[in-house]
C-alpha positions as CSV (number, residue, x, y, z in Angstrom):
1,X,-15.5,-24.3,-11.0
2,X,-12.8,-22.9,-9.3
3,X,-12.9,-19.6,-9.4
4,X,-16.8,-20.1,-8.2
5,X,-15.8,-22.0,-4.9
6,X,-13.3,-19.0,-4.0
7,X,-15.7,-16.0,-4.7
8,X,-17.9,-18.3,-2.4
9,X,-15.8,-18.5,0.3
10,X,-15.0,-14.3,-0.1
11,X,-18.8,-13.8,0.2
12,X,-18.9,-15.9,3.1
13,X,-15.8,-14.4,5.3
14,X,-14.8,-11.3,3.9
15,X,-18.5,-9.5,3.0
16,X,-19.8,-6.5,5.5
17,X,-23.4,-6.7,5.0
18,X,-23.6,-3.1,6.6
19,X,-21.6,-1.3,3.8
20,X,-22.3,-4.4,0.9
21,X,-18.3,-3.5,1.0
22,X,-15.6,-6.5,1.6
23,X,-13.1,-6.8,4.5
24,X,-9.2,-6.1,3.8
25,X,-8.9,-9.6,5.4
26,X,-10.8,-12.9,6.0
27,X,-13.2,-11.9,9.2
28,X,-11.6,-8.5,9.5
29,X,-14.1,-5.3,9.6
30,X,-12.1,-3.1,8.1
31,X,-13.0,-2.5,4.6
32,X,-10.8,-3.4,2.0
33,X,-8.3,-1.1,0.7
34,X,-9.0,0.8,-2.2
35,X,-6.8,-1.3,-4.5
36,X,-8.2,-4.6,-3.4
37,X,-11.7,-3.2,-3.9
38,X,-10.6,-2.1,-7.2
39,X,-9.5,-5.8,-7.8
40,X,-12.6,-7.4,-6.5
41,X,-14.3,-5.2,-8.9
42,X,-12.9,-6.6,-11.8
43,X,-13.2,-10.5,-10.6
44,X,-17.1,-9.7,-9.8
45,X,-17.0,-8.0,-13.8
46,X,-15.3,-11.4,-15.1
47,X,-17.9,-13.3,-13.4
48,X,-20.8,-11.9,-14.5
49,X,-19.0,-11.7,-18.1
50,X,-19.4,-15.5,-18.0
51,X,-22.9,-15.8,-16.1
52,X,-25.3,-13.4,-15.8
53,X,-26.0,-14.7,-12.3
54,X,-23.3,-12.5,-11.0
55,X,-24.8,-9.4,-12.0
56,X,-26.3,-8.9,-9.1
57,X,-23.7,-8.8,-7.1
58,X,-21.6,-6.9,-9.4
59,X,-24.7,-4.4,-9.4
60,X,-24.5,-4.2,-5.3
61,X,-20.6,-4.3,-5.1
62,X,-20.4,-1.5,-8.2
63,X,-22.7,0.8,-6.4
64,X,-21.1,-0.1,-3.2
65,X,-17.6,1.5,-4.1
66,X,-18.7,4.6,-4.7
67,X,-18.6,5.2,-0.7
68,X,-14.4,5.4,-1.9
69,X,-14.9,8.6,-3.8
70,X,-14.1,11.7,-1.7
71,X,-15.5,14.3,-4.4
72,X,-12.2,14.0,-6.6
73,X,-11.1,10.5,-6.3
74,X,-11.3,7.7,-5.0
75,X,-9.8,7.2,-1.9
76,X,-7.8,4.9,0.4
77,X,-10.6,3.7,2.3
78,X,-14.3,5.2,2.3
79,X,-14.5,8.6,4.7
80,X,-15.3,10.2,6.4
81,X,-11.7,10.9,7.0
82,X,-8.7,12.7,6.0
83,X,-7.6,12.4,2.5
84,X,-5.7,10.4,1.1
85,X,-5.1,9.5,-2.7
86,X,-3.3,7.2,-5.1
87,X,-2.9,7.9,-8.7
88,X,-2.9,4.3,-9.6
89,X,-5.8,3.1,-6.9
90,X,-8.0,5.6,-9.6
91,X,-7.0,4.0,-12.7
92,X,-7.3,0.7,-11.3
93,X,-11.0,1.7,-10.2
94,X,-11.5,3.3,-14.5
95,X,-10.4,0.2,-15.9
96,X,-12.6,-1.5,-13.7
97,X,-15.7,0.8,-13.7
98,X,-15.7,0.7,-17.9
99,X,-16.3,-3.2,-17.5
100,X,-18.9,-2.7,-15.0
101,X,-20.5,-0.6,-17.7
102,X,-19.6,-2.8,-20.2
103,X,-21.2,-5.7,-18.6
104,X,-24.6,-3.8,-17.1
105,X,-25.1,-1.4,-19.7
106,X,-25.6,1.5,-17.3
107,X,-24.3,5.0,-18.4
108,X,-23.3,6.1,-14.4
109,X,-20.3,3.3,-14.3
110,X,-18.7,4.9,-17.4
111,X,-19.2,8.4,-15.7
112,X,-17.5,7.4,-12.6
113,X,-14.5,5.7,-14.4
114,X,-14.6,8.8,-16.9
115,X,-13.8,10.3,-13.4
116,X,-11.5,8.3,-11.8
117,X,-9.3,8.6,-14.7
118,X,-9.6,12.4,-14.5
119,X,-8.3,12.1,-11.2
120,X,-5.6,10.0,-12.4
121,X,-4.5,12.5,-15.3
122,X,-4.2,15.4,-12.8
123,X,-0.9,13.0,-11.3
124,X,0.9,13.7,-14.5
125,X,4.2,15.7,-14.0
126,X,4.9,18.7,-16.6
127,X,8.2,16.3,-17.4
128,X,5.9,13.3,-18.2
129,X,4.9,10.1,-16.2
130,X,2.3,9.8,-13.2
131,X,2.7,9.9,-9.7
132,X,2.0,7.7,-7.3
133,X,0.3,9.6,-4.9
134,X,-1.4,12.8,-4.0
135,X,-0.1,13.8,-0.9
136,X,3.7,12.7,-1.4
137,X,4.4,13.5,-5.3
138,X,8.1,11.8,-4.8
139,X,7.9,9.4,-7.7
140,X,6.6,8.5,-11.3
141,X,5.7,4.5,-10.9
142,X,5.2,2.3,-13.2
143,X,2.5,0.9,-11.4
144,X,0.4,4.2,-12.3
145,X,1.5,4.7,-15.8
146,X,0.6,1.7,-17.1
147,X,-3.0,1.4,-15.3
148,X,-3.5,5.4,-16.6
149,X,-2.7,4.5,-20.5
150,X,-4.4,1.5,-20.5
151,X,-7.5,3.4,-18.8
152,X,-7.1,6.3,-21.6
153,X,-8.0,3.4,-23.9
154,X,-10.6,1.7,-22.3
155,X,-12.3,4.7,-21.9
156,X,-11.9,6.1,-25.1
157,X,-13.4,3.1,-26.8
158,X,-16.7,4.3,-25.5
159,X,-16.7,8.2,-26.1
160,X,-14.9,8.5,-29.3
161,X,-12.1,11.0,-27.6
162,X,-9.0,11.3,-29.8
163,X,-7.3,13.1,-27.0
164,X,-7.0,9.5,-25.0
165,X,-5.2,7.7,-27.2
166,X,-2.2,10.4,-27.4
167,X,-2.1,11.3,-23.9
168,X,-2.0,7.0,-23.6
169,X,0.7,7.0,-26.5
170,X,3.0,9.7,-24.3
171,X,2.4,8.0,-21.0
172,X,3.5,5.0,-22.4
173,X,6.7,6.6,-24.5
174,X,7.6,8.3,-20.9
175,X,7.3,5.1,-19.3
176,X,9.5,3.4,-21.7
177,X,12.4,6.2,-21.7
178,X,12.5,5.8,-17.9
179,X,11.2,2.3,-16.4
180,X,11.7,0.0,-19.6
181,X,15.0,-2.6,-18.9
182,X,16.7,-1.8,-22.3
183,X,18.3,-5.4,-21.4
184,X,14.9,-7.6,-21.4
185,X,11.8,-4.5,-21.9
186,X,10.6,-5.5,-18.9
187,X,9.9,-2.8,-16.2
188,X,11.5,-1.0,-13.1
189,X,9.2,0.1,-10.6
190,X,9.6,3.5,-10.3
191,X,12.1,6.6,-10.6
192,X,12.1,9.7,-8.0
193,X,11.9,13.3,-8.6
194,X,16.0,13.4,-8.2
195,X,16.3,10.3,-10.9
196,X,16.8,7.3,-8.0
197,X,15.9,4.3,-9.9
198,X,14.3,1.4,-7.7
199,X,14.5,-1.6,-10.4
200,X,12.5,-4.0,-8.7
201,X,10.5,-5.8,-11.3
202,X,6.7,-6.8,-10.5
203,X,4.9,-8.8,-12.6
204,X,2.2,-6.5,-13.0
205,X,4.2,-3.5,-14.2
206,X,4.9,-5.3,-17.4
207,X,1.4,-7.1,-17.9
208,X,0.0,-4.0,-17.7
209,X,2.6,-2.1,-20.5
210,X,2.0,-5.5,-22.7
211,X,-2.0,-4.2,-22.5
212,X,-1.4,-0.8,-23.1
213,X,1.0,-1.3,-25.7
214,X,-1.1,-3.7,-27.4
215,X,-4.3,-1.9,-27.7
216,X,-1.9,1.3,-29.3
217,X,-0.6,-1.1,-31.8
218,X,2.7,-1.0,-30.7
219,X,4.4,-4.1,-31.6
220,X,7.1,-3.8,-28.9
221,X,4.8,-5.5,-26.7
222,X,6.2,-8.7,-27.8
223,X,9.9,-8.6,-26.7
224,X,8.2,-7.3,-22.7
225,X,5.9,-10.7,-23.2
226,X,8.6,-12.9,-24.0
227,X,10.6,-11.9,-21.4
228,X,7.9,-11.7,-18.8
229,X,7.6,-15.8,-19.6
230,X,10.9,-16.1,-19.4
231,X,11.0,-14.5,-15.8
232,X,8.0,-15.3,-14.5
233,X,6.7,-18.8,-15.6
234,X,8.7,-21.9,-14.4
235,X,7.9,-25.2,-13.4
236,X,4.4,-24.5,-14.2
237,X,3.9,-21.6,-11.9
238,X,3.7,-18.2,-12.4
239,X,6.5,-16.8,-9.6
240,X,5.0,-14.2,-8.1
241,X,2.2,-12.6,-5.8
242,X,-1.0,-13.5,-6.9
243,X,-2.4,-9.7,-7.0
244,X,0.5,-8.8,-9.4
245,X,0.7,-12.3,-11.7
246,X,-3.3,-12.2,-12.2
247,X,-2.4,-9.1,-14.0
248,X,0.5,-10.3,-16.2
249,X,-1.6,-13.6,-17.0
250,X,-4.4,-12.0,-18.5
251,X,-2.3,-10.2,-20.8
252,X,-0.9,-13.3,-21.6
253,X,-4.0,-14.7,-22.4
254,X,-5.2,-11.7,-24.5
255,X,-2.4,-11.9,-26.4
256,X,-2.3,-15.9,-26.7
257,X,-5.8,-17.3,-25.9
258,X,-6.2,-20.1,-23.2
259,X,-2.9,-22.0,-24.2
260,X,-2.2,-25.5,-21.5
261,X,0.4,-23.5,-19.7
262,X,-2.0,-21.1,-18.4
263,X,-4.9,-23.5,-17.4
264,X,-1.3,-25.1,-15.5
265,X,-0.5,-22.3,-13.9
266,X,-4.2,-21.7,-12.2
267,X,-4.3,-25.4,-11.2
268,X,-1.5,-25.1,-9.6
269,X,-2.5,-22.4,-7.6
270,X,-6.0,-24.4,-6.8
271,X,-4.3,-27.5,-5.4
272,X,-2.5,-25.8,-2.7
273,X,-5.9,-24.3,-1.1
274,X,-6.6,-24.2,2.0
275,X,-9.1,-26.3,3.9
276,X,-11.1,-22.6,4.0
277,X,-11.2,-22.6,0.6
278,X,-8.6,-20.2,0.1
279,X,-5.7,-20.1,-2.5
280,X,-1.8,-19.0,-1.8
281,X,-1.0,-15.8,-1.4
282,X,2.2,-16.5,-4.0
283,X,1.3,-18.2,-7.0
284,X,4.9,-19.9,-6.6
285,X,4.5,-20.9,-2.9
286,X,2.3,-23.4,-1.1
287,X,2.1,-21.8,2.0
288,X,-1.7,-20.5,2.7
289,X,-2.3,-17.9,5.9
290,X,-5.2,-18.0,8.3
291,X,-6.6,-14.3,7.1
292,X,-5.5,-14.2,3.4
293,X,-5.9,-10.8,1.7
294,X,-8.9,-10.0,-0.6
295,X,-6.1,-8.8,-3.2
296,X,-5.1,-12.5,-3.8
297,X,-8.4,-14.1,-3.5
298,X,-9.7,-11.8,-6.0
299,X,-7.2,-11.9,-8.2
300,X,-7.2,-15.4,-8.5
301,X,-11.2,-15.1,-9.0
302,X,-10.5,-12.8,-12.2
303,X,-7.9,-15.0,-13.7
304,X,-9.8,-18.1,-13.8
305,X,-13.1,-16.3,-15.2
306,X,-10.1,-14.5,-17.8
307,X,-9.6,-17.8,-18.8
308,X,-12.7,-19.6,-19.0
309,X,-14.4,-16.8,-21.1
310,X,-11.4,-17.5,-23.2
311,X,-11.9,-20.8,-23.2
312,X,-15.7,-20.5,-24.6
313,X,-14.8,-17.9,-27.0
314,X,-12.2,-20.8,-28.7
């Protein structure tokens, strides 16, 4: 299986047997970034979702993590060292921690994603939307907005908290008023404190509105999926980074189920590996580097188990 052969070749170039962390890049020692460890996370929760054989190393790689969290958050990189925090590292980490508990059954993972996405509701301005980071509150991003509803809701699914789902339901409304392309619903990235728009569109912004606006029944999450096709899938490939389009493909899938096009997409991807056992770095491009990034590797690992879970379920 695909997905198999490249979580084997992560184990075997990017693991740091020390820490039971994973590098930031093939045969680095630096562990990864928080965001890629939030990422590898979720492709270690995919593949123990589809064979319990993984569950140990989810189990190590889980428990591992928690050397991220400085007492309030999770940080950039484990300490000791000075602080430094991202709004949307910490609900990256909650919407990967309630899987973890989801998958293992153990009541600690749901704590610690219950506090990541604490963390990540103190970056909510007075005016509405979530910063990006801690130290530099300069802009709302969409890349924390979405992460922090769609957190509310996986979290809420476990405690019963009605408070969740409406703080979700006014990130989201914020996010639309501000960051939503009234021409095609898909979304900007971000918007600074004096209301400078950068309107680059990633991939991942809108996959992760679709989710959000999904699970609040919010049927405007069609018109941001159709477009998202339209932008992002051509010629069988998905046109973007791999750490952003793993993201927008799984809530394709969630919303459509393990349609051809998908399977295409990810096959795609697989024949331009590397003789490493690597996959692109782009999901569009051929073009494989000597140290790839865990982001991409990971990502790639979490879309294929996406899929084939789908795959069994129909």
């Amino acid at each position: 299986m695909w997905a198999t052969e490249v979580l084997e070749a992560i184990r075997r170039d990017y693991f740091l047997p020390e820490s039971r962390l994973y590098s930031e890049a093939a045969g680095a020692d630096q562990p990864s970034f928080n965001w890629g460890a939030g990422v590898m996370l979720s492709a270690l929760n995919a593949a123990a979702s589809f064979d319990d054989r993984h569950k140990v190393r989810l189990r190590e790689y889980a428990d591992a993590t928690r050397a991220y969290w400085n007492g309030h958050g999770y940080d950039v990189l484990p300490g000791p060292k000075p602080s430094d925090l991202y709004y949307d590292d910490n609900a990256w980490m909650a919407l990967a921690l309630v899987e973890t508990f989801e998958v293992l059954g153990e009541q600690k993972y749901l704590d610690w994603a219950k506090e990541a996405l604490a963390f990540s509701l103190k970056g909510e301005a007075t005016s509405g939307g979530i910063f990006w980071r801690e130290s530099d509150k300069a802009s709302r991003n969409a890349c924390s907005c979405g992460p922090t509803a769609a957190a509310c809701l996986a979290v809420s699914r476990h405690t019963g908290s009605d408070m969740l789902p409406a703080k979700a339901r006014e990130i989201v409304e914020w996010t639309r008023r501000h960051l939503e392309d009234p021409a095609d619903g898909l979304y900007w990235d971000s918007v600074t404190n004096e209301g400078n728009l950068d309107a680059t569109k990633w991939s991942y912004n809108s996959g992760l509105m679709i989710r959000a606006r999904r699970g609040l029944g919010d049927e405007g999450w069609r018109r941001t999926f159709d477009s998202s096709k339209t932008r992002w899938m051509r010629e069988g490939r998905i046109q973007d980074l791999g750490r952003f389009a793993h993201l927008l493909l799984e809530s394709w899938i969630e919303a459509e189920g393990p349609r051809p096009e998908f399977v295409e997409a990810l096959a795609n991807v697989w024949a331009a590996r590397s003789s490493q056992g690597f996959v692109p770095p782009h999901w569009g491009k051929d073009e494989v580097p000597m140290n790839p990034e865990l982001l991409d590797q990971a990502g790639f690992v979490r879309a294929c188990f996406v899929l084939a879970i789908q795959q069994r379920k129909h």
